[in-house]
N, C-alpha and C positions, 0 to 999 in steps of 0.2 A: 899626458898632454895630448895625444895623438884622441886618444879615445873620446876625449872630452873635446876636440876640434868636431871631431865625426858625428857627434851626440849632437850636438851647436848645428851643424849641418843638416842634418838628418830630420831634424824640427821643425826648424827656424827656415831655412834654405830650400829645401828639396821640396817637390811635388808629387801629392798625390798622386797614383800610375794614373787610377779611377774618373776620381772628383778633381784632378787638375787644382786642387789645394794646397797648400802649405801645411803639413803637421799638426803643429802650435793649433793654428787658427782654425782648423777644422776640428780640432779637441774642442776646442775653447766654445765656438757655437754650437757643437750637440750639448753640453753642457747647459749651454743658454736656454736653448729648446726641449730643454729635459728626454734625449734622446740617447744619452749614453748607458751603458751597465754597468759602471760604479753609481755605487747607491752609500748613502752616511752610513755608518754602524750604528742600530741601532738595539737595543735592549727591549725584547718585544714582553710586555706584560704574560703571565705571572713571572717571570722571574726577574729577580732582583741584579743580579752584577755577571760579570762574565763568567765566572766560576758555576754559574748556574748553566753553562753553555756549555765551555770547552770542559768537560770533566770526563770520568767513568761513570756508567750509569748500570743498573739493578734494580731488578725487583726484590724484595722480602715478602715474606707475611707474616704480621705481628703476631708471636703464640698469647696463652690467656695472661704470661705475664707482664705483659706490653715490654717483649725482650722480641731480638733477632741475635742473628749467630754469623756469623763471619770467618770463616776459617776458624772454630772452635771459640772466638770472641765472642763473647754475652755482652751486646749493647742496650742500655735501656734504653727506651723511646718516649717520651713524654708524650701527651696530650694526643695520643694514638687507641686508634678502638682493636681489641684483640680480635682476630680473624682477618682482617682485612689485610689486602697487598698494599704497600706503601712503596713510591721510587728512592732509592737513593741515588745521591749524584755525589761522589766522591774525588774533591779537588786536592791532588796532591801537592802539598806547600813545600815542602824539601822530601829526601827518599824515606826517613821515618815517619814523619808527621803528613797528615792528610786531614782534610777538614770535609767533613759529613753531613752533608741536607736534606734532610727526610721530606719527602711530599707527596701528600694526600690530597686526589682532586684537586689537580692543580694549585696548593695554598701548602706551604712552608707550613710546617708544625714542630720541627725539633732541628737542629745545627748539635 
């Protein structure tokens, strides 16, 4: 109750030391004036969802039989050229299971 009076206050009420402002209202116009640094979340091309963002990320290189190794895991990789380094970005979905995005030059080839 106390904290949520103060918060009310502290916004709404109180002045700027600086700009001799209100809170609120001096949020509310840089906002107007596109002068603040919150910015929308956005999802910048190539990648697809968040999981392309907040993951673990690695290199590999594909051997000639379009496999990579993992802590002694043999993954196959589809639609991948052997020789080449590919990123993985590994999103973990609960502590077993984790979901694997293979990319080449920027462009998604294998999940």
């Amino acid at each position: 109750m106390v904290l949520n009076h103060e918060l009310h206050r502290y916004n709404h009420q109180r002045l700027h030391s600086t700009t001799q402002e209100i809170h609120s209202l001096r949020f509310q116009r840089t906002l107007k004036e596109n002068q603040s640094l919150f910015r929308e979340f956005t999802i910048k091309p190539p990648y697809q969802s968040v999981k392309d963002i907040f993951c673990f990320r690695m290199d590999k290189t594909i051997d000639p039989y379009r496999r990579i190794s993992i802590n002694n895991l043999q993954l196959e990789v589809n639609h991948a050229t052997p020789g080449k380094t590919i990123n993985l970005r590994i999103y973990p979905s609960t502590n077993e299971i984790s979901e694997i995005s293979f990319w080449f030059d920027g462009k998604l080839i294998d999940v």
